[in-house]
N, C-alpha and C positions, 0 to 999 in steps of 0.2 A: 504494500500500500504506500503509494507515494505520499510523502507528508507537507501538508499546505503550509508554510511559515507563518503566512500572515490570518492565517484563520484555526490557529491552533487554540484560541481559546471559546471558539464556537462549538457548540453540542455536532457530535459526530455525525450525527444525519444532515447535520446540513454541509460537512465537508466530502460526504458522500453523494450528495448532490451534483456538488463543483466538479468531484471526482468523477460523476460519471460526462457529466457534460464536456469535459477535456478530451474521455474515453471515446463521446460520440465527435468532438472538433465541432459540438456548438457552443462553447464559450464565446469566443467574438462574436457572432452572431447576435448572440443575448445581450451582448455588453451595447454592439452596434445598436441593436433593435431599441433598448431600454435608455441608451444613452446617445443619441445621434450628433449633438452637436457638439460645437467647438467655442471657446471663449473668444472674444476680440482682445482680452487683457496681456500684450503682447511683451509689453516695457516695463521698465519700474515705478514710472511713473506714472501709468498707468494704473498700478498694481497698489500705487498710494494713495491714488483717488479714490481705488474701487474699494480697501479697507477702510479709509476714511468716511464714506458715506455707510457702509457696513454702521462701523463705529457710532457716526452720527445717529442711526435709524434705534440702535439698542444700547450702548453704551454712552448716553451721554456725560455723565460724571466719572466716568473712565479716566487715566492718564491717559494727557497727549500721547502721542506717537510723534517719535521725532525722526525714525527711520523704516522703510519696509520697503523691502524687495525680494528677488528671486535670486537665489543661492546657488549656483555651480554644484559646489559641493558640497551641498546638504542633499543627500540619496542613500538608497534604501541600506547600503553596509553602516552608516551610523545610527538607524535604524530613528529616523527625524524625518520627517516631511515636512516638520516647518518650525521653527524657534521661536520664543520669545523671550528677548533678554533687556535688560537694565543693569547698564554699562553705568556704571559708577567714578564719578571724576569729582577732585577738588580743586573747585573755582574760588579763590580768594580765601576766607572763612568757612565757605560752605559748601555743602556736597551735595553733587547736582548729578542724577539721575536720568537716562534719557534711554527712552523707551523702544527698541527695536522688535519689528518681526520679519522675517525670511521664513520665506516660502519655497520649496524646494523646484528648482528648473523644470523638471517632470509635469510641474502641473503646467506648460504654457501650453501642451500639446493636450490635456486633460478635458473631459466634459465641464461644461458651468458649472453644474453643480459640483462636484468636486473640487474644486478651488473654492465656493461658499462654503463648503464642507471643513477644508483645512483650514480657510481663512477664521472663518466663525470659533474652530476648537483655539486656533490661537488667541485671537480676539477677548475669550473667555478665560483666560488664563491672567488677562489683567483685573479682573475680578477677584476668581479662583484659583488660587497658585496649583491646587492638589488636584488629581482627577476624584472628586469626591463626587456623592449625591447632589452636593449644589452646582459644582461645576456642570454635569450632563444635565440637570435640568438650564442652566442656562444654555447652554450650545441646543437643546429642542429648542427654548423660547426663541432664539434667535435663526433656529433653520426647523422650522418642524421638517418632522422625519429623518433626524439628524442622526438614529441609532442603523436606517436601514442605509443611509448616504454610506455611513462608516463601512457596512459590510460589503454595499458594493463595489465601493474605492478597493476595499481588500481584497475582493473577487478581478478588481482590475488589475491590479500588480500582480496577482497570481497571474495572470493571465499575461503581462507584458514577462514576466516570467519564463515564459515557456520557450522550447528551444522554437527557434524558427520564425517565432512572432519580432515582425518589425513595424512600431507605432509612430505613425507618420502623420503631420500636421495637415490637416485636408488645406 
């Protein structure tokens, strides 16, 4: 039995699912059919508008953002699709905090939802530092259906995964 990485913490019947639909080579198909389209969120700057008005819509007493973009080198061996950090500096007397998030390059090629998906789980982490009960109630409030986004995105890396699969920006 081939072993799914990213859905290793999902009830086995539904990794036998994945499992058979690899077996039959309808994974794409599913992914294609369920998920067709492609973002326009090309640039960084881009990328800072589109978490900005995120931000705006559910976060408003959030900390600013003072940086966000799309990461080279954040991919699937440091096991991150997206960061969020608070780079810590002293300015004069006083320590001044500024708020980053990076989004892993993977998602430029990525369906919409999936980058709402990652953006949102980051998003939520200025709130929620811990993946607790409050934090996944916030990332629903701000993407409903944020539990089934997560398995699909997981069912898509499996899937970019596989030998022979090459994912290409339509």
């Amino acid at each position: 039995m081939t072993p799914l990485k990213y859905l290793q913490a999902y009830p086995q019947t539904l990794q036998d699912q994945v499992r058979q639909m690899i077996a039959q080579d309808r994974l794409g198909a599913y992914l294609q059919q369920r998920y067709p389209d492609r973002h326009a969120v090309q640039s960084d700057k881009a990328l800072y508008a589109y978490v900005l008005a995120l931000k705006q819509a559910h976060l408003r007493n959030a900390p600013n953002l003072d940086k966000v973009l799309f990461d080279n080198r954040l991919d699937l061996t440091h096991r991150a699709l997206g960061l969020h950090t608070a780079v810590s500096r002293v300015q004069g007397g006083k320590l001044k905090a500024k708020k980053e998030i990076r989004i892993a390059s993977l998602f430029k090629e990525a369906a919409p939802q999936f980058l709402r998906m990652i953006v949102v789980h980051e998003l939520a982490h200025l709130k929620e530092s811990d993946h607790n009960k409050a934090f996944y109630q916030l990332c629903e409030y701000m993407q409903p259906g944020y539990h089934q986004l997560e398995f699909d995105l997981r069912v898509y890396l499996t899937y970019r995964d596989l030998p022979g699969v090459a994912i290409t920006a339509p």
